[in-house]
Residue frames as a rotation matrix with the C-alpha (Angstrom) as fourth column:
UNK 1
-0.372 -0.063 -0.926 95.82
-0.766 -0.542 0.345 79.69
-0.524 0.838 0.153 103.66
UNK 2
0.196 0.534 0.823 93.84
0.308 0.763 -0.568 77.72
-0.931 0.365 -0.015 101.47
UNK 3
-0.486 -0.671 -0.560 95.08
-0.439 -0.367 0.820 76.78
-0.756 0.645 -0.116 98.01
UNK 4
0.657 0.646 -0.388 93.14
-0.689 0.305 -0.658 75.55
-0.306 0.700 0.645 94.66
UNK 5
-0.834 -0.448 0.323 94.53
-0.073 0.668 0.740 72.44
-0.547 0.594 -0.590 93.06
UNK 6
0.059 0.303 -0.951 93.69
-0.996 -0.052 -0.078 71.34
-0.073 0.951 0.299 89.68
UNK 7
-0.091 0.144 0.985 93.17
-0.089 0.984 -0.152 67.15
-0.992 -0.102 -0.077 89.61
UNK 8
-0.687 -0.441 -0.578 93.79
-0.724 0.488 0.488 65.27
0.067 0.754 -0.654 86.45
UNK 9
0.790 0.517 0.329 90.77
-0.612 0.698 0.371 62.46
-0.038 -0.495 0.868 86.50
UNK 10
-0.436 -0.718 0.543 92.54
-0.866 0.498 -0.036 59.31
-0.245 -0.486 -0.839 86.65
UNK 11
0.715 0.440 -0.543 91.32
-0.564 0.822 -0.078 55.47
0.412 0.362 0.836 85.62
UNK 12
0.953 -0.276 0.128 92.50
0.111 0.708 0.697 51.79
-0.283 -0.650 0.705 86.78
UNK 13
0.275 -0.922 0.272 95.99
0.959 0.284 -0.008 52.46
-0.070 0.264 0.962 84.81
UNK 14
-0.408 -0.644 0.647 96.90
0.302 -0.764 -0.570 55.96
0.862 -0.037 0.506 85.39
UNK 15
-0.339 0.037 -0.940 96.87
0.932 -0.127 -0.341 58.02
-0.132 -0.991 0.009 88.72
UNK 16
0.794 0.536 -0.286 94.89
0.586 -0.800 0.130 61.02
-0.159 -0.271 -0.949 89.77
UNK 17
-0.487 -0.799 0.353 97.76
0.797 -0.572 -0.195 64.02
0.358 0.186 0.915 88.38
UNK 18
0.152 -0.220 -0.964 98.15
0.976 -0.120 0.181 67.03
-0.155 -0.968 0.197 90.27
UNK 19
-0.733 -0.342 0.588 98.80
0.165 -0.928 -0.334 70.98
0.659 -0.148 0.737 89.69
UNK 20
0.005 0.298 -0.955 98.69
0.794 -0.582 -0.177 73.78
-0.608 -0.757 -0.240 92.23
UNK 21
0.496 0.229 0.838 97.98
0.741 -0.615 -0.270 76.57
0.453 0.755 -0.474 89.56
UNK 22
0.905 -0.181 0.384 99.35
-0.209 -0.977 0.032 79.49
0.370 -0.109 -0.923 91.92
UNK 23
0.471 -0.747 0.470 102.72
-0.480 0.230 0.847 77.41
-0.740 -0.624 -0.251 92.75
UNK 24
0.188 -0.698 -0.691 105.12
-0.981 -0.171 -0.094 77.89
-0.053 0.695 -0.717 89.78
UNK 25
-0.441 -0.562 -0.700 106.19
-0.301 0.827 -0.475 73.39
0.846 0.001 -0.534 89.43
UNK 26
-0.632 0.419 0.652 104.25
-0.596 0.275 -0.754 72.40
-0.495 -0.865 0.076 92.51
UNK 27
-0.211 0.752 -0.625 102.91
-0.850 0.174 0.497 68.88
0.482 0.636 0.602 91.49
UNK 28
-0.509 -0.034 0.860 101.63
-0.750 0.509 -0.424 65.86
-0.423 -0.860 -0.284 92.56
UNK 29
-0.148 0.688 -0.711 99.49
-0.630 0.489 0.604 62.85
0.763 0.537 0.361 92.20
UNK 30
-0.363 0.255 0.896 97.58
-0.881 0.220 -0.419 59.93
-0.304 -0.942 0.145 93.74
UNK 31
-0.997 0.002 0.077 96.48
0.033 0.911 0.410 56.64
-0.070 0.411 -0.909 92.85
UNK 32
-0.074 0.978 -0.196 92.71
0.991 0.050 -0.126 57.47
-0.113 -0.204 -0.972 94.16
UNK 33
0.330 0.252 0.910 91.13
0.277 -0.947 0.162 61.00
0.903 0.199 -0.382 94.18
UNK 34
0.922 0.350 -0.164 91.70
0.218 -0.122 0.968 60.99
0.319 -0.929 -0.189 98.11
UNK 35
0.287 -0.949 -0.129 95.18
0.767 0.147 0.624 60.30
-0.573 -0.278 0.771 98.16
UNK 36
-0.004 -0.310 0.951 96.03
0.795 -0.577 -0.185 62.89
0.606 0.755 0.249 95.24
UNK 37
0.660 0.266 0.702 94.08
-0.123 -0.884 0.450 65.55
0.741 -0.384 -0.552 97.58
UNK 38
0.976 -0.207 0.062 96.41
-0.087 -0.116 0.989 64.48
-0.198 -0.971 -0.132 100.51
UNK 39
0.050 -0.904 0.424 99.53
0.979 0.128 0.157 64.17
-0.196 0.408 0.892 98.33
UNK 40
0.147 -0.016 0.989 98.82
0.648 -0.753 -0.108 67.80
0.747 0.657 -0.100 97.07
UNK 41
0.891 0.003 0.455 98.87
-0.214 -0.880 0.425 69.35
0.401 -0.476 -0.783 100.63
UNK 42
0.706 -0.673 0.220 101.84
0.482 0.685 0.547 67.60
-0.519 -0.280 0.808 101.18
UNK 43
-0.287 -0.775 0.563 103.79
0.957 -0.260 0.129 68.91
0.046 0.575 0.817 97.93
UNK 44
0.746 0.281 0.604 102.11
0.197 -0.959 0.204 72.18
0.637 -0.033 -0.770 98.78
UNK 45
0.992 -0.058 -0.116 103.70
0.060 -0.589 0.806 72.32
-0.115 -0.806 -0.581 102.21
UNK 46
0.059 -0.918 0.392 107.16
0.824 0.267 0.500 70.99
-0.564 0.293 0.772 100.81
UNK 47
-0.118 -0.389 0.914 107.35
0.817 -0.561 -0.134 73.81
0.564 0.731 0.384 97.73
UNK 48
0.890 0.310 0.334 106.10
-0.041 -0.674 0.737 76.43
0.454 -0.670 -0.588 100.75
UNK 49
0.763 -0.618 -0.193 108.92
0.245 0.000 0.970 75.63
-0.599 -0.786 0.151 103.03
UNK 50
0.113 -0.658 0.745 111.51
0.984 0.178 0.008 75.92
-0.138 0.732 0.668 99.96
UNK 51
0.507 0.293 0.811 110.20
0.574 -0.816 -0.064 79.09
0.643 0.498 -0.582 99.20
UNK 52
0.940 0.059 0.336 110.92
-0.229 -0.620 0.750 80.34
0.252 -0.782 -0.570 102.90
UNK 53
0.562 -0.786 0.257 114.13
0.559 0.590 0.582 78.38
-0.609 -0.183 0.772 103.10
UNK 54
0.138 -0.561 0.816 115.00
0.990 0.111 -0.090 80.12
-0.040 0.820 0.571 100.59
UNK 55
-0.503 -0.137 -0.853 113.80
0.557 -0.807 -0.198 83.49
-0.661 -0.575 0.482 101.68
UNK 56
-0.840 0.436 0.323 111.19
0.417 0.138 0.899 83.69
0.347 0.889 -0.298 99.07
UNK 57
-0.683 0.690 0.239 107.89
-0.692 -0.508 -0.513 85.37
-0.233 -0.516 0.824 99.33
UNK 58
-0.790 0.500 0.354 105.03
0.434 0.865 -0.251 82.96
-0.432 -0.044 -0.901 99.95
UNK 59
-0.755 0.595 0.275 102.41
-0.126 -0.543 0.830 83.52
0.644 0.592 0.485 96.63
UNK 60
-0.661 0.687 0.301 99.19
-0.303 0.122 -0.945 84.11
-0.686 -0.716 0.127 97.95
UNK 61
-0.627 0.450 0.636 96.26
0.431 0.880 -0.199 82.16
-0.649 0.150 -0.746 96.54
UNK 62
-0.795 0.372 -0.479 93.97
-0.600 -0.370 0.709 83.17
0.087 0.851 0.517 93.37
UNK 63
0.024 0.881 0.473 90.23
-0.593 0.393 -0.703 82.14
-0.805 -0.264 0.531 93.49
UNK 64
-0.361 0.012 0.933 89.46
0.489 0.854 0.178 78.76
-0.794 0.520 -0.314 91.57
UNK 65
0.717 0.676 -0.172 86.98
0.195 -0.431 -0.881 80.95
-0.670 0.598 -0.440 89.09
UNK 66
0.723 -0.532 -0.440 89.97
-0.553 -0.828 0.092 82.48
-0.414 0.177 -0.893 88.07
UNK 67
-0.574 -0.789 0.221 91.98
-0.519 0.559 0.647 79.16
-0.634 0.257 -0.730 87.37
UNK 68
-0.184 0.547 0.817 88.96
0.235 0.831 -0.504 77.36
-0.955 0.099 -0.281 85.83
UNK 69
0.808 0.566 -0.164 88.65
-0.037 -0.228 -0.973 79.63
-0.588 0.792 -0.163 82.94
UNK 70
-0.103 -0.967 -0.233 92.36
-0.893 -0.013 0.451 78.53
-0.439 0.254 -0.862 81.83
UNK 71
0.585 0.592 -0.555 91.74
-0.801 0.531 -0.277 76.14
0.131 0.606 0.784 78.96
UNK 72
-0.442 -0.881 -0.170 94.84
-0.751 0.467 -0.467 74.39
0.491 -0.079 -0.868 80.12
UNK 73
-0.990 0.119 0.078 92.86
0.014 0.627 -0.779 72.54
-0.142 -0.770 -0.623 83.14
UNK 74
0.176 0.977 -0.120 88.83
-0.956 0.199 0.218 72.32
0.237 0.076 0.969 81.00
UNK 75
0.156 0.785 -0.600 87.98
-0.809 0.450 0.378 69.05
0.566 0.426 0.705 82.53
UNK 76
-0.681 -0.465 -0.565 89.90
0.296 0.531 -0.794 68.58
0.669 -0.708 -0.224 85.54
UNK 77
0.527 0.479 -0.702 88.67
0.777 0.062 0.626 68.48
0.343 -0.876 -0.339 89.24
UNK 78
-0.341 -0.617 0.710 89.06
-0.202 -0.689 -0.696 71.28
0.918 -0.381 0.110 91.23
UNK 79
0.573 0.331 -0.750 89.36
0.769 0.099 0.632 70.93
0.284 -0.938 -0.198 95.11
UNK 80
0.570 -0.028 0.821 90.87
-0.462 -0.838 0.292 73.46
0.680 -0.546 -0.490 98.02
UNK 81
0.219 -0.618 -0.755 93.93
0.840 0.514 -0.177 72.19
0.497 -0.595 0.631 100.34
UNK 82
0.820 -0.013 0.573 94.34
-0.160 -0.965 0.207 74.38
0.550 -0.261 -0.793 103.24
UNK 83
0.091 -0.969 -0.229 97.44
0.626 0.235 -0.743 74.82
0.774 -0.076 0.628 104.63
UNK 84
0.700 -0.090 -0.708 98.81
0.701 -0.102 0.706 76.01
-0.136 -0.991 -0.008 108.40
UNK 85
0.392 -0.826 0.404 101.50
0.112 -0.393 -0.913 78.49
0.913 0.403 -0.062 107.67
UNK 86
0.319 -0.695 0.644 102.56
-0.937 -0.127 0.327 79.12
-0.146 -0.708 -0.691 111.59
UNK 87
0.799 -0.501 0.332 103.60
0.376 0.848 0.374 75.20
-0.469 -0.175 0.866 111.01
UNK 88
0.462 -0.702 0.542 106.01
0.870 0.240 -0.431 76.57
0.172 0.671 0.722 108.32
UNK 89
0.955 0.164 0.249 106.93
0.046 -0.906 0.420 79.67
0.294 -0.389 -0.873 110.46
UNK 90
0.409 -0.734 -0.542 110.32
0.548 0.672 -0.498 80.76
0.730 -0.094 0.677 111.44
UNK 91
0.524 0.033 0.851 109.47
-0.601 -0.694 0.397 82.74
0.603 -0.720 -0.344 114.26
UNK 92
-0.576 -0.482 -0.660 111.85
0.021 0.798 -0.602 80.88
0.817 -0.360 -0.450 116.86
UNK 93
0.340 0.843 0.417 110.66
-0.727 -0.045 0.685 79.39
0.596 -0.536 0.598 119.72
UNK 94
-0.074 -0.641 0.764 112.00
-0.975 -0.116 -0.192 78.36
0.212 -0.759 -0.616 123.04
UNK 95
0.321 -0.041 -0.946 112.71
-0.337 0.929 -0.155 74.79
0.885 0.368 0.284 123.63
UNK 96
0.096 -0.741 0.664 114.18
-0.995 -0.051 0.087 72.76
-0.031 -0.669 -0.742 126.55
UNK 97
0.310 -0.384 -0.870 116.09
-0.627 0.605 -0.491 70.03
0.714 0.698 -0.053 125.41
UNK 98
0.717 -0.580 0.386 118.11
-0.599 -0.232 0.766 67.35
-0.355 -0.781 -0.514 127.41
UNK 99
0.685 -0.502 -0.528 121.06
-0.307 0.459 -0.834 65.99
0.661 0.733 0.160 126.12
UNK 100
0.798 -0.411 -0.441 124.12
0.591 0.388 0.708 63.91
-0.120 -0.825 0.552 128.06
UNK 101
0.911 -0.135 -0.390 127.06
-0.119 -0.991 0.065 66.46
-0.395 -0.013 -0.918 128.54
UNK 102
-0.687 -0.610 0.395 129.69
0.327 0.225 0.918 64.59
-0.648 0.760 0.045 126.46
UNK 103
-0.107 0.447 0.888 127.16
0.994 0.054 0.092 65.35
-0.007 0.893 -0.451 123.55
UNK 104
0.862 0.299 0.409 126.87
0.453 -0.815 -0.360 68.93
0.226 0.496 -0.838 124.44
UNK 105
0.383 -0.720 -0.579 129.89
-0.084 -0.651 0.754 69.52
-0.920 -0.240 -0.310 124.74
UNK 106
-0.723 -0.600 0.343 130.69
0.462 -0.050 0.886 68.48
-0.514 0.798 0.313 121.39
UNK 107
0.256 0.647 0.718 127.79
0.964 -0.224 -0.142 70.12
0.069 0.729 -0.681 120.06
UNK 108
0.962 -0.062 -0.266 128.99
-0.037 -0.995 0.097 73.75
-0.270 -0.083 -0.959 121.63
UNK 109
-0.231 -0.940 -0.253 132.67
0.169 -0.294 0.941 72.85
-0.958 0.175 0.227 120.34
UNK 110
-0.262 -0.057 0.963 131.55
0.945 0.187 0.268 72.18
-0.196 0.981 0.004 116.89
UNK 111
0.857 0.504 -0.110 129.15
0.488 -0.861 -0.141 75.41
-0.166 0.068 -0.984 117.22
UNK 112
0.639 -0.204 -0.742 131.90
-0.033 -0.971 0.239 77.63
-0.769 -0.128 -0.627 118.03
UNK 113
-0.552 -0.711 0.435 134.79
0.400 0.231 0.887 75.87
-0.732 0.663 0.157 115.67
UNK 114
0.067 0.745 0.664 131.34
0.995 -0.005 -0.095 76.86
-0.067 0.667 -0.742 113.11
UNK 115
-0.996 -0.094 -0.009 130.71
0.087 -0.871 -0.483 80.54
0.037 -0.481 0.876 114.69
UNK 116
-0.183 0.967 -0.176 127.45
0.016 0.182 0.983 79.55
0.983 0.177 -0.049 115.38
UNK 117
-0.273 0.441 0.855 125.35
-0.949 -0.271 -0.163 79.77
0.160 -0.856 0.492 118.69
UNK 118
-0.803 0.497 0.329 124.45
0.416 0.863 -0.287 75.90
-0.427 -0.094 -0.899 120.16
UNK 119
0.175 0.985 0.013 120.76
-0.103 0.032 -0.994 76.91
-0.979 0.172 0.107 118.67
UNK 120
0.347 -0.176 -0.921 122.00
-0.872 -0.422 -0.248 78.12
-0.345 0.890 -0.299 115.54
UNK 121
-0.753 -0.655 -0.060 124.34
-0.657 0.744 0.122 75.06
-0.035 0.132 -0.991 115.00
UNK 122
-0.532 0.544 0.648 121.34
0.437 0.833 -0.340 72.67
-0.725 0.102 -0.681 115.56
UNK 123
0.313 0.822 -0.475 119.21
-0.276 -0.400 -0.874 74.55
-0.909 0.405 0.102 113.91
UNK 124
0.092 -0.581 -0.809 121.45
-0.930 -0.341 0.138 74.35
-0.356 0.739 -0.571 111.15
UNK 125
-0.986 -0.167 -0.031 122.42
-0.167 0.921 0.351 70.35
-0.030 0.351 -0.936 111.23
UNK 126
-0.234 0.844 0.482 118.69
0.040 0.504 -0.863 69.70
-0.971 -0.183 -0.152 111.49
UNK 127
0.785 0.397 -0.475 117.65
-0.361 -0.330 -0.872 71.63
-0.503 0.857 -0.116 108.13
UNK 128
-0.346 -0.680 -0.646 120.56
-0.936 0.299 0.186 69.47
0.067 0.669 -0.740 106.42
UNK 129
-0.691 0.171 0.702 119.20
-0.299 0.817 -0.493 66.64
-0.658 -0.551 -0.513 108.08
């Protein structure tokens, strides 16, 4: 999925400022123009996972034309960050782990003391993690 940002110019005493126009608070910034663009797919993929974490639908993208003629952003840069969504997928997917068996055993007591499956349960302490 590929997303428009909106770029702020920048100069030696302020940084390159950020909006994602079709992501509600999704900002960013950069010291250089480069870094801004690679900070933005960054807070792109962060406010993406939230969304799904959250059980949100993920907005789909609005053609730049369409953001450029908002007087809000006359005289910013406009670039295109494309983003991977199966990275931010939560289709599971099979795994083989190995762990010493004092450790899984306390990981399948904690699970059940939890009512969680051993996956679930990690799954779980990771995304606190």
């Amino acid at each position: 999925m590929k997303y428009p940002i909106a770029i702020e110019p920048g100069d030696a005493g302020h940084a390159f400022g950020v909006a994602v126009p079709d992501l509600p608070g999704c900002f960013s910034a950069g010291d250089t123009l480069d870094e801004a663009i690679d900070n933005a797919k960054e807070a792109i993929e962060l406010w993406l996972e939230t969304v799904i974490d959250d059980g949100g639908a993920v907005p789909e993208p609005r053609p730049i034309t369409e953001h450029q003629a908002n007087p809000e952003f006359a005289g910013w840069i406009w670039a295109v960050v494309g983003v991977d969504l199966a990275q931010l997928s939560d289709k599971a997917e099979r795994i083989n782990i190995t762990l010493p068996a004092r450790v899984l055993r306390r990981i399948d007591a904690a699970a059940k003391s939890a009512g969680e499956s051993r996956s679930g349960f990690i799954a779980h302490l990771a995304l606190r993690a």
